[in-house]
N, C-alpha and C positions, 0 to 999 in steps of 0.2 A: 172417523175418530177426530174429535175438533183437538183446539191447539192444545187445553188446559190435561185431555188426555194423556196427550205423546210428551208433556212434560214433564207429570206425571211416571210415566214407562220410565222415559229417561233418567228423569233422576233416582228411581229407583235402581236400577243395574247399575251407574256410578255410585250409589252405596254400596252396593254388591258386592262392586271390583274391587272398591276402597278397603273393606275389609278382607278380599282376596290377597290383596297387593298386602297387605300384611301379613295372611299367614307366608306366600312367597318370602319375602324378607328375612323369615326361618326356616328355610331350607337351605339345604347344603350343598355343593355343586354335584354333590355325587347322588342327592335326591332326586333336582330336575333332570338330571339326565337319563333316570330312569326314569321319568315321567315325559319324558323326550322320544324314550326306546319304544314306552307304551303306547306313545302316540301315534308312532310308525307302524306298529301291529295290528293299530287298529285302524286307522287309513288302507291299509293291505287289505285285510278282514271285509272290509267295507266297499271295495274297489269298484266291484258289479254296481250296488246301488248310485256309487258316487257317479259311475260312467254315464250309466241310463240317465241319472239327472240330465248330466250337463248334454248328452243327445238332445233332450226334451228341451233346454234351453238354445240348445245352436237351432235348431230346428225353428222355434218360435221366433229367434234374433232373424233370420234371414226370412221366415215369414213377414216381419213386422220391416222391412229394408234396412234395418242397421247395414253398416258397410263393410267390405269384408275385413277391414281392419280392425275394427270392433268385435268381428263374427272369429279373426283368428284369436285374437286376445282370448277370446271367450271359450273356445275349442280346447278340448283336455284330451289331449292324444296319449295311447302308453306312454308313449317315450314322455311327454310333460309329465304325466301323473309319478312315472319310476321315478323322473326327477324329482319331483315334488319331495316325496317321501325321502328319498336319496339326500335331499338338503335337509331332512330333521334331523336327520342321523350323522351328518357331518357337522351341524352345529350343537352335539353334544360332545360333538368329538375336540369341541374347541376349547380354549382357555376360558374359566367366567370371570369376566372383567370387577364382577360384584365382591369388593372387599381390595379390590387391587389397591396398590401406594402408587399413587402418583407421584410424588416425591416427600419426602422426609425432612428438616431442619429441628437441630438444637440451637436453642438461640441463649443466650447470654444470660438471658433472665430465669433460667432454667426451667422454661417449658418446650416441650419436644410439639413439636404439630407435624402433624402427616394430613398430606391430601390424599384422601379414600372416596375410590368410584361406588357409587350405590346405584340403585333400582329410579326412574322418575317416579313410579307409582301406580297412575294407571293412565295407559294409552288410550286412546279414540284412534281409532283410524276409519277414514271413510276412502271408498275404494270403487273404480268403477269396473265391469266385465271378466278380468282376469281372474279367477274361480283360487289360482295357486294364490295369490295373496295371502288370503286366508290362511293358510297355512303358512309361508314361509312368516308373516307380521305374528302369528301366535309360537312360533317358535321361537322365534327370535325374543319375543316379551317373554317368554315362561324360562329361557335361559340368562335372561337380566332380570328375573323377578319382578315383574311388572305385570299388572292384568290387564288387560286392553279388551274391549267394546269395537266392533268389527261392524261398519255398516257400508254393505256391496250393492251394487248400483242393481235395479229390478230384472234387468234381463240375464244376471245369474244367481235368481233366488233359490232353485232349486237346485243348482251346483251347491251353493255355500250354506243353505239348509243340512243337505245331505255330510258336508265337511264337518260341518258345527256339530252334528250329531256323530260322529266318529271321534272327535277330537273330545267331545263331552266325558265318553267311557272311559278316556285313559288319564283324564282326569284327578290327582288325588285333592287339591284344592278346587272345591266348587266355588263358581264361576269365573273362576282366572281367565277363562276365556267365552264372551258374550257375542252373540249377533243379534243387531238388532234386525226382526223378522216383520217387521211392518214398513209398508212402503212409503210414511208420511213423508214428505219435503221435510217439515218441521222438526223432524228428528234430528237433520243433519244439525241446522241451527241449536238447540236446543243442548246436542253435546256439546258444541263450542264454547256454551255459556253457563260451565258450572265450574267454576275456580272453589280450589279446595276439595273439590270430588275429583273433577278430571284434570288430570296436571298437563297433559300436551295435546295438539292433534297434528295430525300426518294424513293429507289429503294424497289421495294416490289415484287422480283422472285429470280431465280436461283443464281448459287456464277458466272456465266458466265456476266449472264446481271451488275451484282454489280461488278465486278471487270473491264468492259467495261467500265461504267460510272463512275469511279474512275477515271482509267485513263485519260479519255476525260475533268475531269470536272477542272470549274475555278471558280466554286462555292463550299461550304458545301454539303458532301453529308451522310447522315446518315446511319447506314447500316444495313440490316436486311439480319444478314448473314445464313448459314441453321443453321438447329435444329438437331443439333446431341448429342440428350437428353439420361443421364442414369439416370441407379433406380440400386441403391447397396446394396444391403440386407447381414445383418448383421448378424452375428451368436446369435445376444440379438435380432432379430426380434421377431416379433411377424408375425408366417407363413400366418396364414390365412386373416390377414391385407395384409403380402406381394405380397401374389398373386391377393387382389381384388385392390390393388394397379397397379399391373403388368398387367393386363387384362385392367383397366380403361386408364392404360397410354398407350399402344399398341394397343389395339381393336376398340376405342370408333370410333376414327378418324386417323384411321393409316396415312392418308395424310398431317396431320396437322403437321406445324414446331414443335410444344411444345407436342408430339409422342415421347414416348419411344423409342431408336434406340438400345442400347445396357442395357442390363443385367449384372450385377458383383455381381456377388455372393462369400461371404466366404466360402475358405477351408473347414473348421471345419463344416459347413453347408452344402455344398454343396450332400455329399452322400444322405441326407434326401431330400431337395430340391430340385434338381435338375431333381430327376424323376416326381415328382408333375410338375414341370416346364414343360416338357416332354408330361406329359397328357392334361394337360390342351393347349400347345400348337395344339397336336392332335387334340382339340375338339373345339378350337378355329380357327382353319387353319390358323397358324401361321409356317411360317418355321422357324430355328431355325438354326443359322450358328456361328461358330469359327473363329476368326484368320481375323476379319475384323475391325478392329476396327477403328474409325471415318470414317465408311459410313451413309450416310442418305439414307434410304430405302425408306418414305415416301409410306411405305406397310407394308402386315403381316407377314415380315421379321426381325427379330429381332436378333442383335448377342448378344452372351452369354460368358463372359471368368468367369474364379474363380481368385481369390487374397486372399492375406496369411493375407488380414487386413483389418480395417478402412483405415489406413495410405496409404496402394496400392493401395485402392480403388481413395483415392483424387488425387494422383499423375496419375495414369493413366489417371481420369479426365478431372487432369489438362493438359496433354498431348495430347487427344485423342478428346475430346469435342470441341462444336463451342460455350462455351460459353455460352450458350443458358440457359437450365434450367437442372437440376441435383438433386438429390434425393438420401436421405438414408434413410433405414427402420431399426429400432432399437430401442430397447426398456432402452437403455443403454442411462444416460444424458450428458454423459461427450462426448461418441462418440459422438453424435449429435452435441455437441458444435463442437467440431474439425471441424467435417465434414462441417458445415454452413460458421465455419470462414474461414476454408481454401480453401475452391471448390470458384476458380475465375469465378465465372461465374455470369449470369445476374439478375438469378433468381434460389435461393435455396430451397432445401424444406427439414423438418422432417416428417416422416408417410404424405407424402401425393404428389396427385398426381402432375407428371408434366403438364398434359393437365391443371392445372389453372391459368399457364400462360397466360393470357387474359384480356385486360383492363376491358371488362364487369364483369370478376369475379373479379378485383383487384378495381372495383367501380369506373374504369375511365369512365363507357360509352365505346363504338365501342373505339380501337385502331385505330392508324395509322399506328401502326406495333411493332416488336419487334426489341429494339436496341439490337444488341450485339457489340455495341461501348463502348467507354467508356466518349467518349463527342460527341455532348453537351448534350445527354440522352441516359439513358442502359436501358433495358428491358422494358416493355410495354408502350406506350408511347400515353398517354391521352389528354388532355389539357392543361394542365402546359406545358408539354415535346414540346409545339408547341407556345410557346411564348418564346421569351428574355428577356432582362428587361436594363431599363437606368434607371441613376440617377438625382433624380428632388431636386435640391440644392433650395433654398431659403434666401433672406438675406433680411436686413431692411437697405441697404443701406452697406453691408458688405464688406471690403476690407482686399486685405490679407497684414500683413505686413512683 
């Protein structure tokens, strides 16, 4: 397929959605969310085909040496797929932000304006392995009114084939939800550059694919860049919190963006700690490295440096981190304050892990990812983070003078 093709494809399904994303915009919340119900019954319905896909795809992924970080991302175990399903069904269960007030003013001149969330229109999201995507980013746009164009990286074409085809049935606006099912490069490019048809994109893989569609794009792109997450244990910790801390944030789902990457531990601590650190890595099969700081391992690789403070701990942070999520353990209130105000990052935490960076634990429902932007949304991004809003002025005949 040459380029003039896939441009072709593409801007056709940004027609598509364009006019999906309108019939959305008249529905009611009590529409999509039967169209939300429908979508669970038929993901259920579908489960056996859905599974064998994505067999056929792990199968292929570890044929072909993807890593197993890749290989778990890409792995659709019960328990993920119940979740899966389990998050459509809890994001109908939510408030729709679509028609909310943002706030209200009567002003002098006697026009009333309200700021009202709406729909962006229609979403791109490009995605790489994880097969759930698919689904939580098409629930999450069909609960904000939004169509969105879905294009999953090649080694889960027949996971997100078999999804697209589930998600199709329950369907009552056709194409509200598209996958693009060709493997061009060019497709990616080619969504980013239709303003007027595609209102956003939302890259959801590596800093390669996000800085590729950066530069190609002529639209908003939001950016979920890695997770190069620390945990700084404090010489006022409290040790045995910090290790079930350390073990929860590195072990649980070493694959995961909001994964523990690096360790800082204080000085004055470190003699005591450090060996525990040590053992438990042992027994955990965790390797344990120096002198690397802002790598994302995205395994049971974790580096470890010491700092002479609180204060070291944030600036290296601030330096070394992608923003993402950061963590200090300490039984001290003052440190903690410091640490929360000045760690620039998306998502901070006191005594507790960075793995709960996650719209489901943050009570969004399934994300659509984690911004580490700073506009138009940072860190986990729910349904709010996937509307805009205009202003609805009113007047009784109002003119300005």
């Amino acid at each position: 397929m040459d380029n003039s093709d896939v441009a072709e494809r593409i801007r056709s399904m940004a027609v598509k959605a364009r006019a999906a994303a309108a019939a959305l915009r008249r529905l009611d919340e009590a529409g999509k969310n039967a169209m939300l119900e429908a979508m669970a019954r038929s993901l259920e319905e579908s489960k056996s085909s859905i599974m064998a896909a994505n067999a056929v795809d792990v199968e292929d992924a570890k044929a072909s040496g993807l890593s197993p970080a890749m290989v778990d991302r890409l792995l659709l175990t019960d328990a993920r797929f119940a979740s899966m399903v389990g998050g459509v069904r809890h994001i109908a269960t939510l408030p729709d932000p679509v028609g909310a007030e943002i706030w209200r003013r009567e002003m002098p001149s006697g026009i009333s304006i309200s700021k009202v969330r709406e729909p962006f229109g229609v979403v791109a999201v490009v995605f790489e392995s994880r097969p759930n995507v698919f689904v939580d980013t098409a629930a999450l746009c069909l609960k904000t009114g939004n169509a969105i164009i879905l294009r999953g990286g090649k080694e889960a074409l027949r996971s997100n084939l078999a999804l697209a085809n589930a998600v199709a049935k329950a369907l009552d606006v056709e194409n509200a939800v598209q996958l693009v099912d060709f493997g061009a490069h060019d497709a990616v490019r080619e969504l980013v550059r239709l303003p007027g048809l595609v209102d956003v994109a939302i890259p959801r893989g590596g800093e390669r694919l996000i800085t590729a569609m950066c530069e190609a794009a002529l639209i908003p792109v939001l950016k979920h860049y890695k997770g190069v997450c620390h945990i700084y244990v404090d010489d006022k910790a409290n040790i045995p919190m910090a290790l079930a801390i350390l073990d929860n944030a590195k072990v649980q789902r070493p694959s995961a963006c909001n994964a523990a990457e690096c360790l800082l531990v204080h000085e004055k601590l470190a003699p005591l700690f450090l060996p525990m650190v040590r053992a438990w890595a042992q027994g955990s099969g965790v390797t344990l490295h120096s002198g690397e700081a802002g790598k994302e391992y995205l395994s049971l690789d974790l580096n470890v440096e010491t700092v002479a403070g609180c204060r070291e701990a944030i600036d290296f942070i601030n330096t070394h981190s992608s923003h993402h999520s950061d963590a200090i353990i300490t039984e001290d209130a003052g440190r903690a304050k410091e640490f929360l105000r000045d760690v620039d990052s998306a998502c901070v935490y006191h005594n507790a892990s960075t793995r709960f960076t996650d719209g489901a634990e943050f009570g969004m429902g399934a994300e659509i990812g984690i911004s580490t932007d700073k506009l138009h949304a940072r860190g986990p991004m729910g349904l709010e983070e996937l509307t805009t809003y205009k202003y609805v002025v009113t007047g009784d005949g109002a003119i300005r003078g």
